[in-house]
C-alpha positions as CSV (number, residue, x, y, z in Angstrom):
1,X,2.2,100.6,-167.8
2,X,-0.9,102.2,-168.2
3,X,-4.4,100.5,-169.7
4,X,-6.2,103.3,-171.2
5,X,-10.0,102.9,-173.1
6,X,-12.8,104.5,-173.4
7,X,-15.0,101.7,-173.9
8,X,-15.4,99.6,-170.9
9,X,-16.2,95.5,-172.5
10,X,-12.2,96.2,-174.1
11,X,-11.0,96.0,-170.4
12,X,-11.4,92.6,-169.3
13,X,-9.8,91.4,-172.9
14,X,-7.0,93.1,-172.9
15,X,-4.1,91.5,-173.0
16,X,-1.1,94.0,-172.5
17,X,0.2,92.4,-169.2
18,X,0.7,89.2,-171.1
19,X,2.6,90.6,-174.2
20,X,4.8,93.4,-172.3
21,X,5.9,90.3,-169.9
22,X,9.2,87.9,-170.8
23,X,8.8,85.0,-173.2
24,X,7.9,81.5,-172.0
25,X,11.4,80.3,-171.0
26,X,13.0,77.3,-172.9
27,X,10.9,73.6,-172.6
28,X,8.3,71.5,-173.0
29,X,4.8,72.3,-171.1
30,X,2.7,70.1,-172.3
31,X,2.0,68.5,-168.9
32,X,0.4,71.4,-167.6
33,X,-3.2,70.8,-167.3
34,X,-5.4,73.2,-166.3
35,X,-8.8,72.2,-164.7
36,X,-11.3,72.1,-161.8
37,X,-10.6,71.2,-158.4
38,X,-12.7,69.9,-155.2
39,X,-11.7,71.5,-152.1
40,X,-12.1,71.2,-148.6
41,X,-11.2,74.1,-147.1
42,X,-13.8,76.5,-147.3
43,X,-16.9,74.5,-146.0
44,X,-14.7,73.4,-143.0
45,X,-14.7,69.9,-144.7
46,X,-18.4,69.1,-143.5
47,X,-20.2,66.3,-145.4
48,X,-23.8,66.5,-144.7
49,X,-25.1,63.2,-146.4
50,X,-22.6,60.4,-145.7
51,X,-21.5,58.4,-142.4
52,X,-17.8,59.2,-143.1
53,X,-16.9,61.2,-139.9
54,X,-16.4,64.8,-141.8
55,X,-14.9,68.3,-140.3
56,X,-11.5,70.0,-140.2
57,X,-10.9,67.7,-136.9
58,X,-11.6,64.5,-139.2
59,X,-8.9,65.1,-142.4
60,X,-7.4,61.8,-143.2
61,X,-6.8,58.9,-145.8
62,X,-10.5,58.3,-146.2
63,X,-12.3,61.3,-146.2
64,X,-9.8,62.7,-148.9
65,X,-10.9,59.5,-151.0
66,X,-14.5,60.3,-150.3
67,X,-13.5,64.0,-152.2
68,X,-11.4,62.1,-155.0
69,X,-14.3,59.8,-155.8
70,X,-16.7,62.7,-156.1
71,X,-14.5,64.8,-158.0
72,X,-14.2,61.5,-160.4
73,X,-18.0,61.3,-160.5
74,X,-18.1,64.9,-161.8
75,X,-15.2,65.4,-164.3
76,X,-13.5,67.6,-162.2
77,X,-9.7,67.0,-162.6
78,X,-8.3,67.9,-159.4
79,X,-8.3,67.5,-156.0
80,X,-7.0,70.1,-153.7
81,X,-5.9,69.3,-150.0
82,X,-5.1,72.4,-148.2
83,X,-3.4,73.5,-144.3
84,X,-3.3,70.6,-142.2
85,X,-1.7,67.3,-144.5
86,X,1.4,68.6,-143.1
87,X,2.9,70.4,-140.4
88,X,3.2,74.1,-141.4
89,X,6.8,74.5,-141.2
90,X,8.0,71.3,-142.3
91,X,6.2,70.0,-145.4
92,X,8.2,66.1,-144.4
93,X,6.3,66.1,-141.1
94,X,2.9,64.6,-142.6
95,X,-0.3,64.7,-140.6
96,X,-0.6,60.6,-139.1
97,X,-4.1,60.7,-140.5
98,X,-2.8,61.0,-143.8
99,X,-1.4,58.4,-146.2
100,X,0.0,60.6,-148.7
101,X,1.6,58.1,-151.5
102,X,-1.9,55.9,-151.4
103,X,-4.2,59.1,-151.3
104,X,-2.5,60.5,-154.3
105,X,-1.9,57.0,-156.0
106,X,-5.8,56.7,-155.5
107,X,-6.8,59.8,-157.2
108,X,-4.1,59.4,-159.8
109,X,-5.8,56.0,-160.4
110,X,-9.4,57.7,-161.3
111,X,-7.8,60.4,-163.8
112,X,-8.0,63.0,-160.4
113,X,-4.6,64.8,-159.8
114,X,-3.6,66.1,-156.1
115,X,-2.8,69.7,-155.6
116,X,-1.0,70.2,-152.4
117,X,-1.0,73.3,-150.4
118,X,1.9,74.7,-148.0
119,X,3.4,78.2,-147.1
120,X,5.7,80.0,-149.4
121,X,8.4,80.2,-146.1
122,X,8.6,76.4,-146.0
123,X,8.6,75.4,-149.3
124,X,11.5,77.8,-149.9
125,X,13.8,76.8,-147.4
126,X,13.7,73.4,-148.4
127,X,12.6,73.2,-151.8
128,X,14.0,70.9,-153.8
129,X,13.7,68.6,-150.8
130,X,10.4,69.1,-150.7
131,X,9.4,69.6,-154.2
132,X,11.4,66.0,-154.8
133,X,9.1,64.4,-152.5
134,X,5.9,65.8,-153.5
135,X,6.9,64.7,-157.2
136,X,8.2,61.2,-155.8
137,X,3.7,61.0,-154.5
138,X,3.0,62.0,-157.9
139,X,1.0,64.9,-156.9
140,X,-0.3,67.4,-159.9
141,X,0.6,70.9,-158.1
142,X,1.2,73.2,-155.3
143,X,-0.7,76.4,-153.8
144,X,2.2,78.0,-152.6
145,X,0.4,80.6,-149.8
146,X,1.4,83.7,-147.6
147,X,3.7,85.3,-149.6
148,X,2.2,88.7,-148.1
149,X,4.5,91.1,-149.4
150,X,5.7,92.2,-152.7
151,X,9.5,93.2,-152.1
152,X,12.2,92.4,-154.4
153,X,13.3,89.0,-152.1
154,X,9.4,87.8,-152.4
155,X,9.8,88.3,-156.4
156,X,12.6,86.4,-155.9
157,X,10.8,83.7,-154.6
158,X,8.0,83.9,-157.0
159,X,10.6,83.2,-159.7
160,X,12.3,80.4,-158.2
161,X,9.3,78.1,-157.1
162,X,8.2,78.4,-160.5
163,X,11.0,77.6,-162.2
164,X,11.7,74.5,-159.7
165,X,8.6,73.7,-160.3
166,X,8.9,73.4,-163.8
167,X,11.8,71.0,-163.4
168,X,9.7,68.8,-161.5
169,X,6.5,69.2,-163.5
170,X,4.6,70.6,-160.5
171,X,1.7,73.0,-161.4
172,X,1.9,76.4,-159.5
173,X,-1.0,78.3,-157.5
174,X,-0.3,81.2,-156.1
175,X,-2.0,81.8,-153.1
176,X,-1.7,85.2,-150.2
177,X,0.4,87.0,-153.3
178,X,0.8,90.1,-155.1
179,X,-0.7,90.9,-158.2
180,X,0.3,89.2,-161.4
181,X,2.6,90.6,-163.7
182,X,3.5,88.8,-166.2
183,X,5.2,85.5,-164.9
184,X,2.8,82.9,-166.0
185,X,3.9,83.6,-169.8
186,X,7.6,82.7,-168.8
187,X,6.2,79.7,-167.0
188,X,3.2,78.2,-168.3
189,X,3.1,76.0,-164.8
190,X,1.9,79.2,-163.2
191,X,-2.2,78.1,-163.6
192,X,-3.6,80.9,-161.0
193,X,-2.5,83.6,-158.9
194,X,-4.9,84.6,-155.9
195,X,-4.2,88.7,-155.6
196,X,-7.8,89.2,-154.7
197,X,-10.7,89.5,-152.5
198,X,-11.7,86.0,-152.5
199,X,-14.9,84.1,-151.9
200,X,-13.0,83.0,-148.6
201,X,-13.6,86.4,-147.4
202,X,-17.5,85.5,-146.9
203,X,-16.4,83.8,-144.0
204,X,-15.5,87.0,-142.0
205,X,-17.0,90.0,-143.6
206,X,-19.1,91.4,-146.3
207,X,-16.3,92.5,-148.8
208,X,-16.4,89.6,-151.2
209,X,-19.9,91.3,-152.7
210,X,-21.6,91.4,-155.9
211,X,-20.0,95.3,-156.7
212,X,-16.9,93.3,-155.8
213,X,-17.4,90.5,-158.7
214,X,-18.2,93.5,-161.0
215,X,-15.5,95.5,-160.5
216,X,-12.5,92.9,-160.6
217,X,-13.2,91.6,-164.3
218,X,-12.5,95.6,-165.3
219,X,-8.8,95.7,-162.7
220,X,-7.2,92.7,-161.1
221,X,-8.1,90.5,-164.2
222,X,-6.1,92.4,-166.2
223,X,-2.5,91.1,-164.3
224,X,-4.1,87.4,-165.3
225,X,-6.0,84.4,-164.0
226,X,-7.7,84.6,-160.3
227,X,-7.7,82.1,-157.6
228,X,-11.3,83.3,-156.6
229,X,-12.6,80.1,-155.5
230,X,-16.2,80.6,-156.4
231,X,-19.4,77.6,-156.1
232,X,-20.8,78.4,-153.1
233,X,-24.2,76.6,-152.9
234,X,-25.6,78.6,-149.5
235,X,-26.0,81.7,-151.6
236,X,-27.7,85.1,-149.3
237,X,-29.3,88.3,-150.1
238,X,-27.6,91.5,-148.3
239,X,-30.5,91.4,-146.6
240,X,-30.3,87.5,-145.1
241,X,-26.5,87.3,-145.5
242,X,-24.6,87.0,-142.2
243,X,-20.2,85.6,-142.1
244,X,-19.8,82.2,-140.4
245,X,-16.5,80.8,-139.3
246,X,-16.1,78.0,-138.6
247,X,-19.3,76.2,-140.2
248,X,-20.8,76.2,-143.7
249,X,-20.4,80.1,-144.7
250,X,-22.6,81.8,-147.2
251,X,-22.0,83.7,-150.3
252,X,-23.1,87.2,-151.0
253,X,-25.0,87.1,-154.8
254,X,-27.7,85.3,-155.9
255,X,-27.1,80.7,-157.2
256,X,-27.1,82.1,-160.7
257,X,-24.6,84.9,-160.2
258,X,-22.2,82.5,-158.4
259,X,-22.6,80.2,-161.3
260,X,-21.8,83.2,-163.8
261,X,-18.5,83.5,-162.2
262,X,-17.1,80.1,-163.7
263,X,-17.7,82.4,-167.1
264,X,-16.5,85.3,-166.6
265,X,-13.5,85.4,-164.5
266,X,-9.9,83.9,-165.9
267,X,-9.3,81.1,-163.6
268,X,-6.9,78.3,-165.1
269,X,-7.4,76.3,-161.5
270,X,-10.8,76.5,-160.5
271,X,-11.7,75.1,-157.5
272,X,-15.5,74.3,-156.6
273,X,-15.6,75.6,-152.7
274,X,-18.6,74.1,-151.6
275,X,-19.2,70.4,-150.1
276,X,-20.0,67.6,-152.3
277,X,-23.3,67.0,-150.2
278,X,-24.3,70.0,-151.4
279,X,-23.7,69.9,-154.6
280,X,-25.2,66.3,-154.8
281,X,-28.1,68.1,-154.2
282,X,-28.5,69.8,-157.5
283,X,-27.5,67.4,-160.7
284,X,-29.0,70.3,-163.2
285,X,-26.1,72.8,-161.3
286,X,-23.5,69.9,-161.2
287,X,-24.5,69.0,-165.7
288,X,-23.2,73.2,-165.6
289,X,-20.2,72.6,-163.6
290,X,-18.6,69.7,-164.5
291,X,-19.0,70.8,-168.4
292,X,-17.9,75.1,-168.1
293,X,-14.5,74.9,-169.0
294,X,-11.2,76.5,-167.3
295,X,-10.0,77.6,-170.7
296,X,-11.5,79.0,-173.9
297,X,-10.5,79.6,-177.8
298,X,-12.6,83.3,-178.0
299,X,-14.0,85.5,-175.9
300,X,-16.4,88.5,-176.5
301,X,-17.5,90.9,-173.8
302,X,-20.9,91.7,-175.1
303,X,-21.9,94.3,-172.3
304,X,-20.2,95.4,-169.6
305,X,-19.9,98.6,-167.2
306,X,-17.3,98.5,-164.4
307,X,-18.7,98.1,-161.2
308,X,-21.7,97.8,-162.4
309,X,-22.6,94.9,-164.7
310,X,-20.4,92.6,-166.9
311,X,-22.1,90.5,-169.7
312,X,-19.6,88.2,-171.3
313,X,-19.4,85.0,-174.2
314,X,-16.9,82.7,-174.7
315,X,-16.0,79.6,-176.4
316,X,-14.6,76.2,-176.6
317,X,-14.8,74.4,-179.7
318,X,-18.4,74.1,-180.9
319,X,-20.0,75.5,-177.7
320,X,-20.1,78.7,-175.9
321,X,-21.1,79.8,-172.5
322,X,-22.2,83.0,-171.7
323,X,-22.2,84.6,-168.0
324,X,-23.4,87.7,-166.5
325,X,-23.6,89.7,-163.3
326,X,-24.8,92.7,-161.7
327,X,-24.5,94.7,-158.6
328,X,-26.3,95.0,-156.2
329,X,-29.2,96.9,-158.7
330,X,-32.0,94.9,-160.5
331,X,-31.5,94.9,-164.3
332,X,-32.3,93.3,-167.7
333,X,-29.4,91.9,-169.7
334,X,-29.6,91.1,-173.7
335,X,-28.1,88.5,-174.8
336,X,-27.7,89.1,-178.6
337,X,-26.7,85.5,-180.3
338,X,-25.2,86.9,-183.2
339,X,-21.9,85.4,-182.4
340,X,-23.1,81.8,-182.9
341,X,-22.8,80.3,-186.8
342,X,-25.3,80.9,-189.4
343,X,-27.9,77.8,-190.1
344,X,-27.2,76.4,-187.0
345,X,-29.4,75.6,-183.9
346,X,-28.5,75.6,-180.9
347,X,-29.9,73.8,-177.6
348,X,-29.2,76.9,-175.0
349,X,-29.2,75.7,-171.0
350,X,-29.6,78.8,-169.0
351,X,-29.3,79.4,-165.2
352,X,-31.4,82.4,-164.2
353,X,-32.4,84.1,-161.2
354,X,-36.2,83.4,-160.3
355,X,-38.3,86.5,-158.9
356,X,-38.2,85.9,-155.7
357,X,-34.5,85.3,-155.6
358,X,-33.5,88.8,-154.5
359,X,-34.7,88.1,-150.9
360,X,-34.2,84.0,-151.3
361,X,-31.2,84.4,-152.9
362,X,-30.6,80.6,-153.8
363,X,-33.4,80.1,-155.4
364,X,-33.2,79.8,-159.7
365,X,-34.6,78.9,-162.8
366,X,-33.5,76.5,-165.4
367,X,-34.9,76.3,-168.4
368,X,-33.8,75.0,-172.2
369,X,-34.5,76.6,-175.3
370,X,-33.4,76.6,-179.0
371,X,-31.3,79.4,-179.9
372,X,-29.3,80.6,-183.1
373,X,-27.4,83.4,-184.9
374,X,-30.7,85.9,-185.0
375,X,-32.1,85.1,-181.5
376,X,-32.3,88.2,-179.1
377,X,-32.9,87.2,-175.2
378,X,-33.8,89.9,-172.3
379,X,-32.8,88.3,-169.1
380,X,-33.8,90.3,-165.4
381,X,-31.4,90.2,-163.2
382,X,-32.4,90.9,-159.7
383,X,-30.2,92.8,-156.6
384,X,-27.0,90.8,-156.9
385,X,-28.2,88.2,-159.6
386,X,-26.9,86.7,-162.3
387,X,-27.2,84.3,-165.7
388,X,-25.5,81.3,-166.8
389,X,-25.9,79.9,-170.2
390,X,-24.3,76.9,-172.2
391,X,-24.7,76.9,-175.5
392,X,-24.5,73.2,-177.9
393,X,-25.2,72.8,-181.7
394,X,-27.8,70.3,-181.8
395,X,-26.5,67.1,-183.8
């Protein structure tokens, strides 16, 4: 197919994958719940601010709880364990360290589910085995990873995990896949596929960059939701910005452009990659976070130019939240409120870059202001930078 506009803000709405792609198949998805996610992975599982022993080498029973009861404490529905619970080619083998029934019946018992992750190999050579068992724990999902191919036996395999799934009411992230095209309309249990260059890349290189987060919203977000994996709290400049691995990595884009990304990209699982301890650390960040939504009624792309700045609204119910992004070029944004409802005020809460954060990149500014339907607001965005805003009717 092709996607043809001349007006760049219709890209990242458009909605022809979805609508050329095969109907939802036949059943009830009413269990699928999309939401966000803890996650250990990315910060090497280092906890900076407790005497729970912490680090990849450390993964068990307890340090998993220490996750679940901070994703409780934050609203964040999931938790999501990834390599290690298990061994790699045999999903039954679980890690000694890990008591996987009373970890999940744990979370399950503070209202946070249990995503579990394995590699696309294992899980098909065995899968209702092991798809049996995972639903016997009671965990929420899968992220199904290394797919790393896109031949007709891999669709195959697409297909079929999602479709097992379904029968077992187990949630779907794809993980080390090809790009979307259309399968999470004929199963709703599909909540993410990864197809991108992801925040995990910040480990290694510099790819993962703020041209990067401007560019995607106008290409890969058109196949459908991305497991992007955004939150980073250690947030660089190009010019301080340096790949650690293993360790506590750093993000390239300044605190309020990664916050911007919970806005504007699609993401039906959205897992916050940072450590609790760091985002302890911030409860103004953490009020954002735990409140942005996964999902949203509207959407308006107020300003956008691909790979160079997106500007986007959208909206839940009574509030909206508004994120936007640049590349790596200073800039002023508008935000024109004139989607809001007439004769109503609004209380805005707005994350924006601070002057000095285009060296000191983590560095921000929160402010709250009234806003309504007539209200006009420049916002400068430095190298990289960024602006979050939620947006509440005042009762």
């Amino acid at each position: 197919m092709f996607i043809v506009t001349g007006d760049d803000k219709q890209l990242p709405v458009n909605e022809l994958t979805w609508k050329l792609a095969t109907p939802q198949v036949v059943g009830e998805f009413d269990w699928v719940k999309p939401g966000k996610a803890a996650w250990e992975w990315w910060h090497d599982a280092i906890l900076t601010d407790t005497d729970i022993p912490s680090g990849m080498d450390n993964r068990n029973t307890d340090l998993y709880k220490h996750y679940i009861d901070f994703a409780a404490d934050y609203g964040l529905e999931y938790l999501m364990i990834d390599a290690g619970w298990s061994n790699l080619f045999d999903l039954a083998r679980v890690n000694p360290k890990m008591d996987m029934e009373e970890l999940i019946r744990y979370g399950n018992s503070k209202g946070v589910g249990t995503f579990l992750w394995c590699t696309a190999i294992s899980l098909t050579d065995r899968i209702d085995e092991f798809m049996q068992m995972m639903s016997n724990w009671g965990a929420a999902g899968l992220k199904v990873d290394f797919f790393d191919r896109d031949d007709q036996l891999a669709m195959d395999w697409y297909e079929r995990i999602a479709s097992k799934a379904a029968e077992y009411k187990l949630m779907i992230n794809f993980h080390g896949c090809s790009k979307p095209t259309g399968l999470q309309r004929m199963y709703p249990n599909i909540v993410n596929f990864e197809a991108v260059r992801g925040a995990e890349c910040s480990k290694w290189d510099l790819t993962a960059n703020p041209q990067h987060h401007v560019t995607i919203p106008f290409t890969r977000m058109l196949g459908g939701a991305m497991d992007y994996t955004p939150g980073s709290m250690r947030n660089r400049s190009i010019q301080m910005f340096k790949p650690v691995d293993p360790g506590l990595p750093f993000s390239l884009g300044t605190r309020a452009h990664e916050l911007a990304i919970f806005v504007v990209y699609d993401q039906y699982f959205a897992m916050l990659c940072d450590s609790p301890s760091e985002y302890r650390k911030y409860p103004d960040i953490m009020k954002f976070l735990s409140a942005v939504p996964v999902t949203f009624d509207h959407t308006i792309v107020l300003d956008a130019s691909v790979g160079e700045y997106i500007l986007i609204a959208k909206q839940q119910g009574e509030e909206w939240y508004v994120g936007g992004m640049t590349n790596q070029r200073a800039r002023n944004l508008t935000v024109d409120f004139s989607f809001l409802t007439a004769g109503t005020t609004y209380q805005a809460e707005i994350y924006k870059d601070a002057p000095e954060s285009g060296l000191y990149a983590d560095r921000y500014i929160y402010e709250s202001i009234e806003v309504g339907k007539k209200t006009q607001l420049t916002i400068p965005l430095t190298q990289g930078g960024g602006v979050a805003i939620s947006i509440r009717p005042e009762k």
